[in-house]
C-alpha positions in Angstrom: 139.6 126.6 160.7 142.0 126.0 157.6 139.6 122.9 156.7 136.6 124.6 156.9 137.4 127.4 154.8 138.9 124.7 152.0 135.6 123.1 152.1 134.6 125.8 149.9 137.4 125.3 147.5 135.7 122.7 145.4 132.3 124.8 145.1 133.7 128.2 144.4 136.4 127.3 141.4 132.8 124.4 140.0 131.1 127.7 140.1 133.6 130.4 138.8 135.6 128.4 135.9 131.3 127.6 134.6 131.5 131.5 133.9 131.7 132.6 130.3 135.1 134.2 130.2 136.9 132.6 132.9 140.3 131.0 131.9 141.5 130.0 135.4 141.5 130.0 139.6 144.0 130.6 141.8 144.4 130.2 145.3 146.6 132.3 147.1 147.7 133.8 150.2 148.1 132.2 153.7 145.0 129.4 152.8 148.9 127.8 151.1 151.1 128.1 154.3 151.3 125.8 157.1 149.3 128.1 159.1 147.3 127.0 161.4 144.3 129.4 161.5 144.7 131.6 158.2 142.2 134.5 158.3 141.0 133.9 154.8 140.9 132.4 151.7 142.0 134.1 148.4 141.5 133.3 144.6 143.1 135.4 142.0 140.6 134.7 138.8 142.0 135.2 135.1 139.4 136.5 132.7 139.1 137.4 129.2 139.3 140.9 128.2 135.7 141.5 127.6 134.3 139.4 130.8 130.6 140.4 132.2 132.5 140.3 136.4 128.8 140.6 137.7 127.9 136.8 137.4 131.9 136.5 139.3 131.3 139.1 142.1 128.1 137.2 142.8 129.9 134.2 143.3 132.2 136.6 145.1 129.7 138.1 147.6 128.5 134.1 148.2 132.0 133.2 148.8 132.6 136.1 151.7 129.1 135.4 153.3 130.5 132.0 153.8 133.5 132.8 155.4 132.0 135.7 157.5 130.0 133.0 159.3 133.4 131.6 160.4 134.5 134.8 161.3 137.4 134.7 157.9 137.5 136.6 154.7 137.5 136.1 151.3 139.0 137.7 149.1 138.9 137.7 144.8 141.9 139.3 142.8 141.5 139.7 139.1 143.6 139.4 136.1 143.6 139.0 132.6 146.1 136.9 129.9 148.6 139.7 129.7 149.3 139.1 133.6 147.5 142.6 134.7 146.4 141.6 138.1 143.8 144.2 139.9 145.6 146.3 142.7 142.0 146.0 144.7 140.1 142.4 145.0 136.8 142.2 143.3 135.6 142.0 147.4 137.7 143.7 150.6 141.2 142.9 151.5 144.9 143.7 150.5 146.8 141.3 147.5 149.4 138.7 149.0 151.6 137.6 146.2 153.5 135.6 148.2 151.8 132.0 147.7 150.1 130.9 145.0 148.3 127.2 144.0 147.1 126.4 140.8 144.0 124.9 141.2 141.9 124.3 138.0 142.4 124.5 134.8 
């Protein structure tokens, strides 16, 4: 399951970081343990004060479609240069601070 739900690694951050506004992508959560069978994949996105997030909670809702066919989440956190990071993701789920992976940028 944990290679499935990286398969959409690579499309998601292409996608996101071609956004106006978007500085970085994260990936956090248990998708960065040793676990076996994580229940989800999450990306805490940094964006520029004055982002447009529809264009990003498209991506978003693309993103948790894809996982819901595996039966996963997916969850996006936001946050912006000055390290404010949403409480609530841009789509469902609680924010795991725990592990984090810089992936682009």
């Amino acid at each position: 399951m944990r290679e499935q739900l990286l398969s959409h690694l690579p499309w998601f951050v292409s996608a996101a970081t071609k956004l106006s506004g978007i500085r970085r992508v994260l990936l956090l959560g248990s998708i960065t343990t040793n676990k076996p069978n994580p229940k989800d994949i999450d990306f805490l996105v940094e964006v520029d004060e004055e982002t447009d997030l529809e264009p990003l909670a498209r991506l978003g809702r693309k993103l948790k479609g894809r996982a819901q066919q595996m039966n996963r989440g997916a969850d996006i956190f936001l946050t912006n240069p000055q390290g404010t990071t949403s409480a609530e993701p841009v789509i469902g789920g609680n924010v795991d601070q725990e592990n984090v992976c810089h992936v682009t940028r």
